[in-house]
C-alpha positions, -999 to +999 in steps of 0.1 A: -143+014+098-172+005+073-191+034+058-215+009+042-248+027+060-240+059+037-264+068+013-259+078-027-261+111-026-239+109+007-213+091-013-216+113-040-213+144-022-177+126-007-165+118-041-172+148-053-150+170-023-119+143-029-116+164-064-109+151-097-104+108-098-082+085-120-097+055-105-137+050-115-144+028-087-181+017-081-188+027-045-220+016-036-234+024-075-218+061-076-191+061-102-162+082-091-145+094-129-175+084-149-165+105-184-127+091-177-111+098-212-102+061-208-138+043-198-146+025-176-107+029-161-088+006-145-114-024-147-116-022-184-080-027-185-078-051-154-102-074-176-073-077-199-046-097-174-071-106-138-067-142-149-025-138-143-030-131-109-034-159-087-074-157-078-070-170-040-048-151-026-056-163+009-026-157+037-006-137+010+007-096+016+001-072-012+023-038-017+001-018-040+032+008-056+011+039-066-022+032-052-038+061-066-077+058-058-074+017-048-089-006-075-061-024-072-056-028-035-093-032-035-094-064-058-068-078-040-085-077-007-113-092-031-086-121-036-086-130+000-048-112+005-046-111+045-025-081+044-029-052+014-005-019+022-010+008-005+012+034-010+012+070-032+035+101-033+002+124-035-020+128-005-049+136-029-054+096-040-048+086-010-076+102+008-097+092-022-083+051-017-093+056+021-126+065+013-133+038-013-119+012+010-140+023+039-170+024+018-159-011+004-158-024+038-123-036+031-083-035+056-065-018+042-035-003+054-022+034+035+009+052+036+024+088+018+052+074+007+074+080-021+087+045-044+122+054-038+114+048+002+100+015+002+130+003+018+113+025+050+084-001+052+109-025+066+093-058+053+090-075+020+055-092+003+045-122-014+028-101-045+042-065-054+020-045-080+040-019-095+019-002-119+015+028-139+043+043-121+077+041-142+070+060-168+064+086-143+098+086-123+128+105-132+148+072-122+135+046-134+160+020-135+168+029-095+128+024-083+138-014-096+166-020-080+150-007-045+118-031-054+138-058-056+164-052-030+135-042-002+102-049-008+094-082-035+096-113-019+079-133-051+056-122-075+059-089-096+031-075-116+045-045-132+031-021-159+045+006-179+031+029-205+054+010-240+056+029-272+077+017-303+082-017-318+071-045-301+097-070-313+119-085-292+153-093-306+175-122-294+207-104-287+247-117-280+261-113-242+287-087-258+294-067-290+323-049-303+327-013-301+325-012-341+290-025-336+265-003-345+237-013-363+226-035-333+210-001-319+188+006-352+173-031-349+133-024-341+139-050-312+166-038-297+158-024-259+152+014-262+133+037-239+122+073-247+128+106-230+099+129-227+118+161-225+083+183-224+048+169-227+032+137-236-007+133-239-006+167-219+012+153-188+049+165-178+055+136-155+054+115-184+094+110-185+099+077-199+082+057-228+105+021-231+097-004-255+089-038-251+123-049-250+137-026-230+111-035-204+114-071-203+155-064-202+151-041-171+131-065-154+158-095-162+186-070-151+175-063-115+167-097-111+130-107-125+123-138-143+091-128-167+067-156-165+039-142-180+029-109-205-009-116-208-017-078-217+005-059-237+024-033-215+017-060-185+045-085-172+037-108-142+071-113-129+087-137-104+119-131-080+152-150-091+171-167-065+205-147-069+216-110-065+203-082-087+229-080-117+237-043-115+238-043-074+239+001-080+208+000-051+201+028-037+217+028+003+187+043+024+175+017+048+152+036+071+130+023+100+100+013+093+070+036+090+047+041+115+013+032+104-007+059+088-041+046+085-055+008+088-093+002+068 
């Protein structure tokens, strides 16, 4: 369904009863989060790593992890992606994405689903994008393993909120236990705990660096072929078995179909 023949102040009215939005989309020239702390937010920051992502993306599936509002599944419909699914924990966005995708004129298909039940959609896609979300998770390391092992069948774009050095060290297969000062190098692979607050937010858990990022991605079986944005990793699928095989056993049916735009 299109909602093209709506006018502005229809629009605006609509964006205005889907509550507060993270996503400033341009629906029909009403911005939806137009004093957004971050700008113009997420295209400001898309602008940053677009050209990673292959332009045509013509016969491809998309799995949008942590839809939010849509930009993303939006643009990639934009790319020519023949199938986009988006999926969030919190109804809330995804009311807002099926608006913006109606109004866009754009399929796509949306589900309330959580990341550590992907293995529930019962199919795998040719582009996975998997961002803003980690930092987010309480398990981190798990919603990785479940990526890999149910849902990517090829390309990974994955973003994470990084804080500390951004060094990368090259580091042995194996130390001794007397080893020590390995874990005080700056590049060394650390990530964060966020016991309370950061910038306000208590699902903030989890702030890795850049190594630890890039090592979690190798370890459940990632090849990084690309960091064109810092914090941003366009990944691809290595041919073997995820290293640390500790994925989680739920292999549900697949869901039924919520709602197709």
């Amino acid at each position: 369904m299109s909602l093209n023949g709506l006018t502005p102040e229809q629009i605006e009215t609509r964006v205005q009863g889907l509550g507060q939005w993270f996503h400033n989309l341009n629906l029909q020239g009403v911005q939806t989060a137009p004093g957004h702390f971050l700008g113009d937010f997420p295209r400001s920051f898309f602008r940053y790593f677009e050209h990673a992502i292959p332009a045509d993306l013509t016969g491809k599936s998309v799995l949008d992890i942590g839809c939010n509002g849509g930009f993303y599944s939006i643009e990639m419909k934009r790319r020519g992606a023949a199938r986009v699914v988006g999926i969030d924990s919190d109804p809330r966005y995804l009311e807002q994405a099926r608006f913006a995708t109606e109004v866009c004129g754009v399929d796509v298909e949306l589900h309330q689903l959580d990341v550590y039940d992907v293995g529930a959609l019962g199919e795998k896609f040719d582009v996975v994008l998997f961002m803003g979300v980690l930092y987010h998770l309480r398990h981190p390391l798990l919603a990785l393993d479940l990526i890999r092992e149910h849902v990517a069948k090829d390309l990974l774009v994955f973003q994470t909120l990084e804080r500390g050095s951004s060094e990368v060290t090259p580091l042995e297969e194996d130390y001794p236990i007397q080893e020590t000062g390995i874990f005080f190098t700056p590049g060394y692979p650390k990530m964060h705990f966020i016991e309370q607050r950061y910038a306000g937010d208590p699902t903030n858990w989890w702030a890795p660096n850049r190594a630890c990022s890039e090592a979690m991605l190798r370890d459940v079986g990632f090849e990084v072929l690309d960091r064109p944005s810092r914090e941003v990793y366009v990944c691809r699928l290595t041919g073997g078995p995820a290293v640390s095989g500790a994925v989680y056993p739920r292999r549900a049916a697949p869901v039924r179909e919520e709602s197709r735009r």
